[in-house]
C-alpha positions in Angstrom: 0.0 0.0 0.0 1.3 3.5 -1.0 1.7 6.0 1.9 1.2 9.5 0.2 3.5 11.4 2.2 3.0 15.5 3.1 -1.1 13.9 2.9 -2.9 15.6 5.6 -3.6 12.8 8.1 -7.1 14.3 8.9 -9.4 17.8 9.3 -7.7 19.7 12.2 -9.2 20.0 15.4 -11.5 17.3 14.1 -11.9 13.3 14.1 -12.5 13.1 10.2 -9.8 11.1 8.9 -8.4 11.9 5.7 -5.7 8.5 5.6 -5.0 5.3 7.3 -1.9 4.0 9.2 -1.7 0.6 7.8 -3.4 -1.9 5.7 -6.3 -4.0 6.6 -5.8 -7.3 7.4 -8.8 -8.4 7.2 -9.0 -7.0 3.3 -9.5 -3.9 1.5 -12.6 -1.6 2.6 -13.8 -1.3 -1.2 -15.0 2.1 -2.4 -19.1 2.9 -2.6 -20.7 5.6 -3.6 -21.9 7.0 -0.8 -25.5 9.8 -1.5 -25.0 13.3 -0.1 -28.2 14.6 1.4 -29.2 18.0 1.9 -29.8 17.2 5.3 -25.9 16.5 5.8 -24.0 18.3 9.0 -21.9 21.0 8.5 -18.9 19.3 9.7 -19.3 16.7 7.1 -19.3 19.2 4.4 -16.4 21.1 5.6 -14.6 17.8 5.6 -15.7 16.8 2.1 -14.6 20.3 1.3 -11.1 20.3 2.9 -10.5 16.4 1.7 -10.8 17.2 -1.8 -8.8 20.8 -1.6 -6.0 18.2 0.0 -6.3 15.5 -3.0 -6.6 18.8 -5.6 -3.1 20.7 -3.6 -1.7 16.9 -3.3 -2.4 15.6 -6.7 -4.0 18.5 -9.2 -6.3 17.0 -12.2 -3.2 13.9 -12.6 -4.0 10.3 -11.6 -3.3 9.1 -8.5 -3.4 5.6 -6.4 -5.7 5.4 -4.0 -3.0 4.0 -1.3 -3.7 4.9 2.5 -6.3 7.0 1.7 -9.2 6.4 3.7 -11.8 4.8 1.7 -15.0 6.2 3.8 -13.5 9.9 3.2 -13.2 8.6 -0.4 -16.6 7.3 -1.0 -18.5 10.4 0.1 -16.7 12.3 -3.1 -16.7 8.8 -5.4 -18.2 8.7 -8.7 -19.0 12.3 -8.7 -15.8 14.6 -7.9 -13.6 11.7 -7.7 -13.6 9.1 -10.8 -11.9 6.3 -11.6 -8.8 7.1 -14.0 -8.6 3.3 -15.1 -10.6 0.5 -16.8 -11.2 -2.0 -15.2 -11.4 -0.4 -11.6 -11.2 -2.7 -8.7 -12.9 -0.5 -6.1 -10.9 -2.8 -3.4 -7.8 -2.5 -4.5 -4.9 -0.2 -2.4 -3.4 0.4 -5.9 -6.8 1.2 -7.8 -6.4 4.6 -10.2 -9.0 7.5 -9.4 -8.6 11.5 -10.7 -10.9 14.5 -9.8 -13.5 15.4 -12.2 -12.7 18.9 -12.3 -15.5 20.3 -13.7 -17.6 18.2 -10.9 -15.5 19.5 -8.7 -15.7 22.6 -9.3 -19.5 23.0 -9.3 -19.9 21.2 -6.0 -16.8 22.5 -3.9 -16.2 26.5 -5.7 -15.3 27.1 -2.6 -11.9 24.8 -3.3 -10.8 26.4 -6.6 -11.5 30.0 -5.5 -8.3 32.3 -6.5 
C-alpha cells in the first residue's frame, strides 16, 4: 500500500480522517458511492470540502493511487468529484487509479478552486 507522504492525516481540530496507518488485514474496505443529502452536518461538508482541496493541492487534475487514503473519506466524493482514472477499476484494490473530475469538482466544492 502506498503511503502519500506531506497527505494531511485528517481535518484539524477534528476526528475526520483523511488516511489510514496501515493496511487491513482483514481486506480492502472497497469504495461505494456513498449519496450526499441536503440534510448532511456542516462538519461533514467542511470535511468533504477540505479532503478534496487536500487531494486537488496533493495531486491536481493527474491520476493518483488510491494507497492509504481512507476509503470512507473517499466514498463520500466517489463517482462524482472523484472518478476512476482506469478500466477495469477494482474498487478494493490499495493500488486502484482514481482522478478528480474537475468540472464536478468545481461546481460542487467552488469554494476549493476559488483564486
Amino acid at each position: 500500500m502506498l503511503k502519500h507522504r506531506g497527505f494531511p492525516g485528517r481535518l484539524p481540530g477534528t476526528d475526520f480522517q483523511f488516511t489510514i496507518r496501515r493496511a487491513n488485514p482483514r481486506g480492502v474496505t472497497p469504495i461505494t458511492r456513498r449519496e450526499r443529502y441536503a440534510d448532511r452536518k456542516p462538519a461533514d461538508r467542511r470535511a468533504d470540502a477540505a479532503f478534496l482541496e487536500a487531494l486537488w493541492e496533493h495531486f491536481g487534475d493527474a491520476p493518483f493511487e488510491r494507497g492509504n487514503l481512507d476509503a470512507g473519506r473517499l466514498s463520500w466524493l466517489f463517482g462524482r468529484e472523484v472518478i476512476p482514472a482506469q478500466e477495469p477499476f477494482d474498487p478494493a484494490d490499495y493500488e486502484a487509479l482514481l482522478q478528480i473530475d474537475v468540472a464536478a469538482a468545481r461546481a460542487s466544492f467552488p469554494e476549493v478552486f476559488a483564486p
